[in-house]
Structure formats: structure tokens, C-alpha cells
C-alpha positions as a Markdown table, in Angstrom:
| # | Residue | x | y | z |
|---|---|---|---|---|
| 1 | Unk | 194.0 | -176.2 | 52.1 |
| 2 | Unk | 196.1 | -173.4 | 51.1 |
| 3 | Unk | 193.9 | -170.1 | 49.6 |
| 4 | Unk | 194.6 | -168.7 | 46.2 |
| 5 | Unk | 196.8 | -166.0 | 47.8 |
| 6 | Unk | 198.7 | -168.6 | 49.7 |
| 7 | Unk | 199.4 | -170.7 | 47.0 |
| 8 | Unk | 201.5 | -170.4 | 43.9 |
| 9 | Unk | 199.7 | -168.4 | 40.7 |
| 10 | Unk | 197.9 | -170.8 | 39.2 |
| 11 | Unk | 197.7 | -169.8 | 35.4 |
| 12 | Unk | 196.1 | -171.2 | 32.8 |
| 13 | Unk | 197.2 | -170.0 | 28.9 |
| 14 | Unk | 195.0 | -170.8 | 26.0 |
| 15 | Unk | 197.5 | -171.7 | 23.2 |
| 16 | Unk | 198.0 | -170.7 | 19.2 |
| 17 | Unk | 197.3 | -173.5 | 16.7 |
| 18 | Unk | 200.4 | -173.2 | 15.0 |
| 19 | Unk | 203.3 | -174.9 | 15.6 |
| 20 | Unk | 206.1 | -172.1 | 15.4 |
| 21 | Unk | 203.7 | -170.1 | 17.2 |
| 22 | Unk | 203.7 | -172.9 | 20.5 |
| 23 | Unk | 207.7 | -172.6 | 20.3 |
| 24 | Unk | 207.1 | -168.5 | 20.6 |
| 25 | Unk | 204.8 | -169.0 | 23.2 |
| 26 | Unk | 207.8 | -170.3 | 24.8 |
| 27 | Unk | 208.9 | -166.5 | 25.6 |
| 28 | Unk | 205.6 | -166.1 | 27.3 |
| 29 | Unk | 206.1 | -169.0 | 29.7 |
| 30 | Unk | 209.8 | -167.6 | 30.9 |
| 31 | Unk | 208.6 | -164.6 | 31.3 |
| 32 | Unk | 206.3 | -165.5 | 33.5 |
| 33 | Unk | 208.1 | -168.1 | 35.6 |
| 34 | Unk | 210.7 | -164.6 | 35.8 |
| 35 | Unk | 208.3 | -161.7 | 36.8 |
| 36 | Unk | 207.5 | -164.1 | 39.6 |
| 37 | Unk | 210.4 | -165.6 | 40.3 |
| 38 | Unk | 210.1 | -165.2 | 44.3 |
| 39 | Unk | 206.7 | -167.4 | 43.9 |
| 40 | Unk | 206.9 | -168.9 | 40.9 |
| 41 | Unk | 203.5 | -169.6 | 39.1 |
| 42 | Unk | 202.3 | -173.0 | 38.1 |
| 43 | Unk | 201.5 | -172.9 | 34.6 |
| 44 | Unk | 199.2 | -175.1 | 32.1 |
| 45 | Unk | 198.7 | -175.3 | 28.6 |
| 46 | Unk | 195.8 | -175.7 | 26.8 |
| 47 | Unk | 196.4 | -176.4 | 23.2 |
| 48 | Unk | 195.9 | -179.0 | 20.6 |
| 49 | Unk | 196.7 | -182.5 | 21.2 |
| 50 | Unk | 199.8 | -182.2 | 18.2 |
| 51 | Unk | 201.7 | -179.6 | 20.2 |
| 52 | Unk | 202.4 | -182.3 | 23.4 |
| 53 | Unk | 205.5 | -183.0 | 22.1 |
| 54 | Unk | 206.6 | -179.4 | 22.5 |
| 55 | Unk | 205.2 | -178.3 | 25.3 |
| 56 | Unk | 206.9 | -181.1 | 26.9 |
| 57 | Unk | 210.1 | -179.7 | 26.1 |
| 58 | Unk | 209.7 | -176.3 | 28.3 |
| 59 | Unk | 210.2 | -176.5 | 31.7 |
| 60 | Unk | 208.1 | -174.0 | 32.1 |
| 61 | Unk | 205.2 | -175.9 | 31.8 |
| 62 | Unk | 203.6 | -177.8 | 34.3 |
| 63 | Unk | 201.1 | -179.6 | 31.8 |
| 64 | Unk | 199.8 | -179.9 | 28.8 |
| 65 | Unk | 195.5 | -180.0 | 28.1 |
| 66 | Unk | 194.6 | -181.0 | 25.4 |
| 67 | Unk | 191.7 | -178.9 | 23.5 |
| 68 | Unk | 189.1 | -181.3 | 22.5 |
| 69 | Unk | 187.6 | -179.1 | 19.6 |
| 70 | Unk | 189.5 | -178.7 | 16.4 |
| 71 | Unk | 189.9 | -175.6 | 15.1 |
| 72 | Unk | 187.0 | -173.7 | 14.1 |
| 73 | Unk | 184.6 | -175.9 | 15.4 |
| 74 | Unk | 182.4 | -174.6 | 18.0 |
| 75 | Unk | 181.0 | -177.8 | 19.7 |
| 76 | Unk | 179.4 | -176.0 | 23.2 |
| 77 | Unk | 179.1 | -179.3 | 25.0 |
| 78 | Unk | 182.4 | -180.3 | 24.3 |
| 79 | Unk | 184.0 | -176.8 | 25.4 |
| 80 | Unk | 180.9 | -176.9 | 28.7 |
| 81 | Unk | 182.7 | -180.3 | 29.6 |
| 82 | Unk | 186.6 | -178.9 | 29.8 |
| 83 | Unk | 185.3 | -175.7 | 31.9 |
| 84 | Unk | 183.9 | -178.1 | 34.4 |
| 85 | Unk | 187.0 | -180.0 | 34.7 |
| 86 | Unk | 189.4 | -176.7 | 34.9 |
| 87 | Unk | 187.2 | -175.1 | 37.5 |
| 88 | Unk | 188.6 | -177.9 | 39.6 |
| 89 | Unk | 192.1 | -176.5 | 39.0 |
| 90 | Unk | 191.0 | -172.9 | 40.2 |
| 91 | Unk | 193.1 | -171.4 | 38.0 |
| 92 | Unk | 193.6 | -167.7 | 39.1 |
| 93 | Unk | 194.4 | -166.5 | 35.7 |
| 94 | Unk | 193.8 | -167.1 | 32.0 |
| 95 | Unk | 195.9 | -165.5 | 29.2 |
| 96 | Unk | 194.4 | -166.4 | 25.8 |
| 97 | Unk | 196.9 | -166.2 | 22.7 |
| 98 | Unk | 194.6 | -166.3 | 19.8 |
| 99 | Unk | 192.1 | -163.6 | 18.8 |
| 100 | Unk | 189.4 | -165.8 | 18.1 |
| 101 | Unk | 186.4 | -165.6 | 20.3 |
| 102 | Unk | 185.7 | -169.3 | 20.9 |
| 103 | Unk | 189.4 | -169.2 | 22.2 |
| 104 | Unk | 188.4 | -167.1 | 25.5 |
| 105 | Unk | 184.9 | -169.3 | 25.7 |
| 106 | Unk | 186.7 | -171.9 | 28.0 |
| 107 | Unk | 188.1 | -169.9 | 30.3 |
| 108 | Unk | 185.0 | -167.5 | 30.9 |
| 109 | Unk | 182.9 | -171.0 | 31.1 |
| 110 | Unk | 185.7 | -172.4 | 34.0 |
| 111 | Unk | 184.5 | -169.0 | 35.8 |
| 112 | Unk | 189.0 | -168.1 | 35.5 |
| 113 | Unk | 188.5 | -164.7 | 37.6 |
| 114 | Unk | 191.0 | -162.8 | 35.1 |
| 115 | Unk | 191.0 | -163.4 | 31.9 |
| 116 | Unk | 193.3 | -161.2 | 29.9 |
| 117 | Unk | 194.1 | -161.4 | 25.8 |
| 118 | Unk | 193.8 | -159.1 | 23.3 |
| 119 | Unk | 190.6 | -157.6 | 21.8 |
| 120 | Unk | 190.6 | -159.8 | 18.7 |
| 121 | Unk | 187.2 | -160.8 | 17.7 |
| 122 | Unk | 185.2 | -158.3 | 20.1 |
| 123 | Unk | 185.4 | -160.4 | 23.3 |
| 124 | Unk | 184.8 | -158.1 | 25.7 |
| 125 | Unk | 182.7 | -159.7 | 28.3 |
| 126 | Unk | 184.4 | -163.1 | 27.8 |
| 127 | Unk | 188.0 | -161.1 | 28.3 |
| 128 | Unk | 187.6 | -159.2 | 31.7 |
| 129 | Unk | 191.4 | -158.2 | 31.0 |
| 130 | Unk | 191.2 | -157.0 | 27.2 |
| 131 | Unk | 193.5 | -154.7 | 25.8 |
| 132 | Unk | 193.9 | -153.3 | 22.7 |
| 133 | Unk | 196.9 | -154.1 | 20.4 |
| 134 | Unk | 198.6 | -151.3 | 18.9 |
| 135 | Unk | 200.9 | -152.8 | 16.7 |
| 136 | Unk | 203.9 | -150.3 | 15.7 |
| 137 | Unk | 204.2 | -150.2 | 19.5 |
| 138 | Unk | 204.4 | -154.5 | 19.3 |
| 139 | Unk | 205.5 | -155.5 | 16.0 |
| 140 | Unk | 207.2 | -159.0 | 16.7 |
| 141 | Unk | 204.6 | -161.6 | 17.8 |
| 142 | Unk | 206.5 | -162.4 | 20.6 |
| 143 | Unk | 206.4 | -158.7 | 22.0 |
| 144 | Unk | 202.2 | -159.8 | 21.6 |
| 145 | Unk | 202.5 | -162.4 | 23.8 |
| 146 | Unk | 204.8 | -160.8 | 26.5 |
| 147 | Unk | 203.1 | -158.0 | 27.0 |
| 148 | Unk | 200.1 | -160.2 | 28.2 |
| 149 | Unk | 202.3 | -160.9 | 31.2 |
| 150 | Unk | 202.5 | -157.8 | 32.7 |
| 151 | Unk | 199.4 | -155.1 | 33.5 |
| 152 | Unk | 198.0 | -153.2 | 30.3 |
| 153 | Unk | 200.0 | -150.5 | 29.2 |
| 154 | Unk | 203.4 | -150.9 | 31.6 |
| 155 | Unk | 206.6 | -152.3 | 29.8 |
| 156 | Unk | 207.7 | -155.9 | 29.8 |
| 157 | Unk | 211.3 | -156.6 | 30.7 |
| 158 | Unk | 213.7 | -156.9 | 27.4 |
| 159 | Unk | 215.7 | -158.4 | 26.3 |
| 160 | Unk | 212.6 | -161.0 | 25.6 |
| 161 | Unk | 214.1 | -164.6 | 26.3 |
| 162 | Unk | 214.5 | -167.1 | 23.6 |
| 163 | Unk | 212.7 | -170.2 | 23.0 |
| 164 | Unk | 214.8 | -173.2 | 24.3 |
| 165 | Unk | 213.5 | -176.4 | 23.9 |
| 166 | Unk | 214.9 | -179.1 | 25.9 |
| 167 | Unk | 216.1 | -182.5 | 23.9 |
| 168 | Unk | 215.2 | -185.9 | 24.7 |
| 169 | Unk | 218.6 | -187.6 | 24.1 |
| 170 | Unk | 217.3 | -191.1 | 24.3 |
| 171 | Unk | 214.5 | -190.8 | 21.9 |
| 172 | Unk | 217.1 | -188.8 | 19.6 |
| 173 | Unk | 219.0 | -192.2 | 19.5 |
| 174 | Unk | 216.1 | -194.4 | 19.1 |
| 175 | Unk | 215.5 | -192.1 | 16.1 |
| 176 | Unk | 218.9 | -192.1 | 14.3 |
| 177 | Unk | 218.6 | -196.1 | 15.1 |
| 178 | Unk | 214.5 | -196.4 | 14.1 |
| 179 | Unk | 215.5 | -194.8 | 10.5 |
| 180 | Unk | 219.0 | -195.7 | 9.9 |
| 181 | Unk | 221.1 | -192.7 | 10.5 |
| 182 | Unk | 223.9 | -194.0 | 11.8 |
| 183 | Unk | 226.5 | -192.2 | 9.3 |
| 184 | Unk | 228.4 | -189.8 | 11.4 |
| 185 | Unk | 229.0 | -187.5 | 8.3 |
| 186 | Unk | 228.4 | -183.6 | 9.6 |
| 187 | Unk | 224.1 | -183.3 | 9.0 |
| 188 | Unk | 222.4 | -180.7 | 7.1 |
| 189 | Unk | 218.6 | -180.3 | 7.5 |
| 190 | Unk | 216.6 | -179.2 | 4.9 |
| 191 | Unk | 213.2 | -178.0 | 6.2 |
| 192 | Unk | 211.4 | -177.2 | 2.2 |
| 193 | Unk | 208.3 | -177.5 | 3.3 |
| 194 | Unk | 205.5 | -174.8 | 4.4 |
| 195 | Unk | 202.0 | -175.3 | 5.8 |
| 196 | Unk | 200.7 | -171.7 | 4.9 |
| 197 | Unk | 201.1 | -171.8 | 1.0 |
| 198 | Unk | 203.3 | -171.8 | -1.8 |
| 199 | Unk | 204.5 | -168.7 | -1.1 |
| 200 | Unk | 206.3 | -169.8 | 1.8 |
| 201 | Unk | 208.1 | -172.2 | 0.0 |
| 202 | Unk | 211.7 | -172.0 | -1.4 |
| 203 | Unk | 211.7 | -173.9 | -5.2 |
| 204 | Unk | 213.0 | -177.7 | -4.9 |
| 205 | Unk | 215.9 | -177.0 | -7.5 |
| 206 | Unk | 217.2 | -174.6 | -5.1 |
| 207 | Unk | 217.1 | -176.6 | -2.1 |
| 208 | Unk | 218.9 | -179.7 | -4.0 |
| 209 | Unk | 221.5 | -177.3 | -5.3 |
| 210 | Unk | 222.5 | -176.7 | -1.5 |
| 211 | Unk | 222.3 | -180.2 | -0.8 |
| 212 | Unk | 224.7 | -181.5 | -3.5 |
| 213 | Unk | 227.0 | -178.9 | -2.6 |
| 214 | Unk | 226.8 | -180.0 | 0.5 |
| 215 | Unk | 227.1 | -183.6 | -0.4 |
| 216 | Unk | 230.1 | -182.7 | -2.3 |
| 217 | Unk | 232.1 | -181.2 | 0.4 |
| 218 | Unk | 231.2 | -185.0 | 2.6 |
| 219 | Unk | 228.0 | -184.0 | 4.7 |
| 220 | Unk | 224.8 | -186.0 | 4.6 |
| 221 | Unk | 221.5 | -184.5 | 4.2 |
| 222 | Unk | 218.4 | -185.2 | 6.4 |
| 223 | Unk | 214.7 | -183.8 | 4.8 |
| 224 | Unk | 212.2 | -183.1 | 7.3 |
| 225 | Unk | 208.7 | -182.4 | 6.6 |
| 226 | Unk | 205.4 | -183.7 | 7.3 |
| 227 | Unk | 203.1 | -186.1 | 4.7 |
| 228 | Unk | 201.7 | -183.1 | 2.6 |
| 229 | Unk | 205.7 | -182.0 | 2.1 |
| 230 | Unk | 206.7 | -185.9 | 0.5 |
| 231 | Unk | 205.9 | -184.4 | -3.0 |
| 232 | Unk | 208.3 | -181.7 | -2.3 |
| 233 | Unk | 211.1 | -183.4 | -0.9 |
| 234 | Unk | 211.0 | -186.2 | -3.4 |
| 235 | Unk | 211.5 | -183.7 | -6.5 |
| 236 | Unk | 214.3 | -182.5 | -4.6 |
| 237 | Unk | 216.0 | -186.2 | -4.8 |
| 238 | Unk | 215.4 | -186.7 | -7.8 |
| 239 | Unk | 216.9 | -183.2 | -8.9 |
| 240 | Unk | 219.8 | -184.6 | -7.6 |
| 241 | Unk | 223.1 | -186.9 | -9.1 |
| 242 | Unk | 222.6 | -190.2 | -8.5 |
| 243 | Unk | 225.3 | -190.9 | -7.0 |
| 244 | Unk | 224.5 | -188.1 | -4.3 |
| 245 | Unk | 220.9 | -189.7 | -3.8 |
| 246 | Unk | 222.8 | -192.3 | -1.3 |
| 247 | Unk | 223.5 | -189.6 | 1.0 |
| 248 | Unk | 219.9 | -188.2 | 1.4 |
| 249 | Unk | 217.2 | -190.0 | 3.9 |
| 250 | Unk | 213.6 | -188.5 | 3.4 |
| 251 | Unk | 211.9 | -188.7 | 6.8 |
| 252 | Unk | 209.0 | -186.3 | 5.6 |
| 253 | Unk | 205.9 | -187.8 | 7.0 |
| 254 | Unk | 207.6 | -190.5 | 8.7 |
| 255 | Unk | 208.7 | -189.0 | 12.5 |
| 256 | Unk | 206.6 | -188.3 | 14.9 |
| 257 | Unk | 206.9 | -184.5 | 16.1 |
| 258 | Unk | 208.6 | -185.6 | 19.0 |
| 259 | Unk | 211.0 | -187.5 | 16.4 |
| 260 | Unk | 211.3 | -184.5 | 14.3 |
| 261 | Unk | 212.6 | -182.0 | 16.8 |
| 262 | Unk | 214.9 | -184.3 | 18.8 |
| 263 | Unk | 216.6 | -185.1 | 15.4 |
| 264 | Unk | 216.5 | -181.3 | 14.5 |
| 265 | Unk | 218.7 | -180.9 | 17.8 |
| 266 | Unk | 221.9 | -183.6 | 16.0 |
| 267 | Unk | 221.8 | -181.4 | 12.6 |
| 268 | Unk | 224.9 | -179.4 | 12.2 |
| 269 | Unk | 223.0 | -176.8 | 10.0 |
| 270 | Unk | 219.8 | -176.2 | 9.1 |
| 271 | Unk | 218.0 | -174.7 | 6.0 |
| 272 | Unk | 214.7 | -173.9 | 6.4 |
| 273 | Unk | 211.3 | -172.0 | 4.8 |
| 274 | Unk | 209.8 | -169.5 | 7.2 |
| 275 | Unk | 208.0 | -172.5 | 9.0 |
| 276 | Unk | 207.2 | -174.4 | 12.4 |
| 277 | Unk | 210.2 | -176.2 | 11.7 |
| 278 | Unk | 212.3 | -173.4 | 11.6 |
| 279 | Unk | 211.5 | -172.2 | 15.0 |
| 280 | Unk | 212.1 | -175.4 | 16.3 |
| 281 | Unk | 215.6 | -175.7 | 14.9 |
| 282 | Unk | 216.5 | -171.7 | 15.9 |
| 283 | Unk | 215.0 | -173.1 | 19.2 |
| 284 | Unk | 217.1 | -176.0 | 19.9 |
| 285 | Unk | 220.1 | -173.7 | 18.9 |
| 286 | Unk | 221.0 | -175.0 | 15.2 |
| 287 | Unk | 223.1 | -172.7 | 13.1 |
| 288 | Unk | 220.4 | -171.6 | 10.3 |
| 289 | Unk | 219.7 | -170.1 | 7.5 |
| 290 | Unk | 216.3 | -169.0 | 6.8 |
| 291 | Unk | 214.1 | -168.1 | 3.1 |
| 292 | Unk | 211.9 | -165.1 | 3.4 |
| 293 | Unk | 209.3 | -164.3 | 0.5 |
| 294 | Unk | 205.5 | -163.4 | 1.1 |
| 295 | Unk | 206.4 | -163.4 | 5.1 |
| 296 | Unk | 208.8 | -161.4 | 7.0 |
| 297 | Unk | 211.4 | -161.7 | 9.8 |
| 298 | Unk | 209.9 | -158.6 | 10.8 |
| 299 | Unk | 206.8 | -160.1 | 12.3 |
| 300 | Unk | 208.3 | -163.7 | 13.2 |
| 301 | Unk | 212.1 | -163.6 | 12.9 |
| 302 | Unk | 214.0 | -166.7 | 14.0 |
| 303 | Unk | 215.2 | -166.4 | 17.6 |
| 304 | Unk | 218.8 | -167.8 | 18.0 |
| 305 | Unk | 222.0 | -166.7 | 17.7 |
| 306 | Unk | 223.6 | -168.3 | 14.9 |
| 307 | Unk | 220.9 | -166.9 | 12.3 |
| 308 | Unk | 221.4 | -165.9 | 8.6 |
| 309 | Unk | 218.1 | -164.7 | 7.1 |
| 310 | Unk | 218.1 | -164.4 | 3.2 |
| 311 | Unk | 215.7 | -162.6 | 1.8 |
| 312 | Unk | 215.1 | -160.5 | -1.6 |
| 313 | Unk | 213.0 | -157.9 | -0.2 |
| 314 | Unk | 211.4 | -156.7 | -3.4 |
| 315 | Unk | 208.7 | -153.8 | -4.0 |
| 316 | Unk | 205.8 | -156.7 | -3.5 |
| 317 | Unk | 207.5 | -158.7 | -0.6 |
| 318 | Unk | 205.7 | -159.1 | 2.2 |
| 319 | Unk | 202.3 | -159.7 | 0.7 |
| 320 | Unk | 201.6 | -162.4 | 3.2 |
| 321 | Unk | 199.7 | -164.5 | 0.4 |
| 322 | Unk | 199.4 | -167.7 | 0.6 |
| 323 | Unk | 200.1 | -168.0 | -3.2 |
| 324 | Unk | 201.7 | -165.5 | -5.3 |
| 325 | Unk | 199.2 | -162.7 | -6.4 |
| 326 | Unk | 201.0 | -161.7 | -9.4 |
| 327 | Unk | 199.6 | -162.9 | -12.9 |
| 328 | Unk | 203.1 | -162.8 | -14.7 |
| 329 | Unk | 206.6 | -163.7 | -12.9 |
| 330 | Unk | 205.0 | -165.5 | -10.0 |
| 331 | Unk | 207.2 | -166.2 | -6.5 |
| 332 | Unk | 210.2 | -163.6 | -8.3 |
| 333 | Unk | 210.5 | -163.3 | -4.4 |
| 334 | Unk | 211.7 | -166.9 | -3.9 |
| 335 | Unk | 212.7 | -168.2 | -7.3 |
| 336 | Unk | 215.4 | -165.2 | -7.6 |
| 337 | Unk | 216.8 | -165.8 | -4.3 |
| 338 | Unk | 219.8 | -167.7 | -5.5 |
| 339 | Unk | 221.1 | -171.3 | -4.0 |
| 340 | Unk | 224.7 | -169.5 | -3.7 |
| 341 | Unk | 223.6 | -167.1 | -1.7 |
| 342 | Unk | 222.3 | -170.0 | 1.2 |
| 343 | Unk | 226.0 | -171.6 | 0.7 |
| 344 | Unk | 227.8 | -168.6 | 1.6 |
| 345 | Unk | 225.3 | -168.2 | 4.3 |
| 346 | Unk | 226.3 | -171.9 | 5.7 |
| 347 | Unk | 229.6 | -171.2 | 5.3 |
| 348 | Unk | 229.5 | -167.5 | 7.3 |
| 349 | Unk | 227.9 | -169.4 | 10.0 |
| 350 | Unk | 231.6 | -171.3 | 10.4 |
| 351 | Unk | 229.3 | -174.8 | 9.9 |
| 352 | Unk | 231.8 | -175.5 | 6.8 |
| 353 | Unk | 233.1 | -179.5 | 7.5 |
């Protein structure tokens, strides 16, 4: 049996719970495989069950394990029975991603002999690696997770890659054929929905102006969005003609994840909220435009190429609320950020039929 310096680095990363922070991991993972590129490191995942469908998608990923405790649930004999099952892996190294102290419980419990995250919830003692973020130094989240690649304090290499998910063609098809999108009219996603809050959330009206402009110049429009989003993307129908509804299939809360993104990948433009949507659009390569109100692209920007961020950028915005803490004028930062200025966007990204 080869020894652990024989062998390939086995590495073992304790993923976020977010989906567009799984597709930023991404940048992690290629790192990785890069900065050992002469012996390149086996690496697995251990995140919730959802995020399989992405995970799947990056070759840099050996496997996905799924966490068998939601989030914040502490469930020891749960967390005791994965740590005996890794220590079978002998995984030489553990990064952990979140700053939550149950998060670096599993690998301390599958006796991982370097474990290395940030401080986050004083885990020193579970973290045997633990450095301390300063964060004008790593403002993007994805500088946050690179620099756990390389030894506290030296510089990672830059540029930081890009998310690239890879696309499961034949699933894609299955899709288009599963929920009748057979039109071959040029697609525009709209993405309108936002898991964090309200203020994360463009207004309906605004997204079904873009649409009916973009119904009008002979596209079709896709809305994607998961079961809690239906409410949204229904108003947004019903803002429109009727004679434009025809050209609109809802698949909020109908795909699967898997479903969602390989579809994502035959759009020919996508409009989105600052969401995990977005991220998986910028990283299949979609030309997109993308809202900004209580976040900003400071902290989480989209990582493609063909990017337009629209934002207002007013003396309250970021606030990072989940809802609007203003008592009069409420979401000023989204409702004021006009539907013309998303179809110039779409047409300065050349994605004009």
C-alpha cells in the first residue's frame, strides 16, 4: 500500500451551504488541482445532499459526500458516524469553508492531521491550521477561499480562475423535450428570484418589462426559480400582454437543479438577482446582466466575461438586509433601477437577435 507521502494529496473540503457559494468554491478546487499540478491531489466534497448536481459538474472533484446534518443542527452521533467513515479515506488535509464551529467538528472527529479554515466561530483546537481573515487584504469571497490553498500569510496565484461548470448535453435535451421547449426562438432567462430576502429581489414589473421587450423583438423567455419564487414569476406573466404570455414557460419549482443549470447553459442571455442562479449562469458562460441592491459585486461579483452589473449605488446601498430597513421609500435601491437600463445592457452585450 502506498504511504501518504507516496500517494496523491488526499484532501478533504467541508463545503458552504449556499448554492452560489458551491459554484465559488469552484476557484478553490482549480486552484488546487494547479498548485499541485506535478501530483495532482484527489479531492472530495463534503456538502449538502442539494449541491450534487453541481459538484458533479467540476472536474475537479473526485466526489461528492453528502452531510447528513442540516444546517444548524448539531446531531453528535450523526456527525461521530461520518468521521468514522472518512477516517477510512485518510484524508491528509481538511479545508473548512464556513465559519461555523460545527463545520470543522467532522474533520477534527476523522482525526484529518491538518485542518485549516479560518478563525470564524473561535475554533481553535478543532482548526490546527487557523488563520485569521483580514478582510481589506481579501475582500472578494473567492480571494477567502483561495488563500486557504496556500500556507498562512504567502500570496495565492492571480489571476483567480473562474468557475466553469461542465454541461450535461443529454439531460439539457431531455429537459427542453421533458417541458416543451422546443421553439428555437433566441432564450432569455429571467432568474427574479432570491433566497436571502426581498432585498435581493428586482420588482416583477421590471423584470416583465424586459421580457416583453424582448418578446417583441422575437425571443422567448424561460423563468427559473425554485417553489418559493412561483409567486414571483407568476405576477410577472400576468404583468404581461396576453398575447406575449404564449412565449413565456414558468419552470420555477419544476426542474431539478441538475435541470436548472443544464438549461441555464442553452439561454442566450440571462437576467438575474444577485443569486445562486446567477453564478451558475456567469459560470456556464451566459452573457448577463446582473441587479445589485442591499448586496454588492464587491463582495460576490459575477465571474464571467460577458458581465453587465447594474446597480444604483445609493448613500444606503449595501446594507446587506434581508428586507429594506427604511420606514419610508423602501427598496429605492431596486425599484429606481430602471427596466431600460437592463435592455441596453442586453443589447451592449451584442445578445440583440
Amino acid at each position: 500500500m502506498k504511504s501518504r507521502m507516496s500517494r496523491n494529496l488526499n484532501i478533504l473540503v467541508v463545503g458552504p451551504s449556499w448554492v452560489g457559494d458551491m459554484v465559488m468554491a469552484q476557484t478553490l478546487f482549480i486552484t488546487l488541482q494547479r498548485l499541485f499540478h506535478g501530483h495532482a491531489p484527489v479531492i472530495d466534497v463534503l456538502a449538502p445532499a442539494w449541491s450534487g448536481p453541481i459538484l458533479e459538474r467540476m472536474p475537479e472533484v473526485r466526489r461528492a459526500i453528502e452531510m447528513p446534518v442540516g444546517h444548524g443542527q448539531f446531531r453528535i452521533a450523526d456527525r461521530l458516524q461520518l468521521a468514522r467513515r472518512l477516517r477510512a479515506a485518510q484524508y491528509d488535509w481538511a479545508i473548512v469553508l464556513p465559519n461555523s464551529l460545527k463545520s470543522a467538528l467532522i474533520p477534527l472527529l476523522a482525526r484529518i492531521p491538518r485542518r485549516t479554515g479560518w478563525v470564524g466561530e473561535q475554533r481553535y483546537g478543532f482548526l490546527n491550521d487557523a488563520r485569521r481573515l483580514d478582510k481589506l487584504r481579501y475582500p472578494l469571497m473567492i480571494e477567502r477561499f483561495v488563500a486557504l490553498a496556500v500556507p498562512d500569510g504567502n500570496a495565492f496565484p492571480r489571476p483567480i480562475p473562474h468557475p466553469a461548470l461542465q454541461v450535461d448535453a443529454q439531460n439539457a435535451a431531455k429537459a427542453r423535450e421533458e417541458f416543451s421547449l422546443s421553439d428555437p426562438r433566441p432564450v432569455l432567462a429571467l432568474c427574479p428570484g432570491a433566497e436571502f430576502g426581498e432585498a435581493k429581489r428586482w420588482p416583477a414589473a421590471h423584470y416583465a418589462a424586459v421580457a416583453a421587450d424582448r418578446i417583441d423583438a422575437g425571443w422567448q423567455v424561460w423563468l427559473f426559480g425554485s417553489a418559493n419564487d412561483q409567486p414571483v414569476t407568476a405576477e410577472i406573466i400576468a404583468a404581461l400582454q396576453p398575447g406575449q404570455r404564449g412565449q413565456v414557460h414558468d419552470l420555477a419549482g419544476r426542474t431539478r437543479l441538475a435541470d436548472a443549470v443544464d438549461l441555464l447553459s442553452q439561454a442566450d442571455a440571462v437576467v438575474s438577482n444577485d443569486s445562486g442562479l446567477m453564478h451558475i449562469a456567469a459560470a456556464l458562460g451566459r452573457a448577463l446582466v446582473v441587479l445589485y441592491g442591499s448586496t454588492s459585486p464587491g463582495f460576490t461579483p459575477p465571474l464571467a466575461q460577458r458581465v453587465a452589473v447594474e446597480r444604483l449605488g445609493i448613500e444606503c446601498s449595501p446594507c446587506f438586509k434581508r428586507e429594506c430597513p427604511l420606514t419610508d421609500n423602501r427598496y429605492r435601491c431596486l425599484r429606481e433601477l430602471e427596466p431600460e437600463r437592463v435592455i441596453r445592457a442586453l443589447d451592449q452585450l451584442a445578445v440583440s437577435p
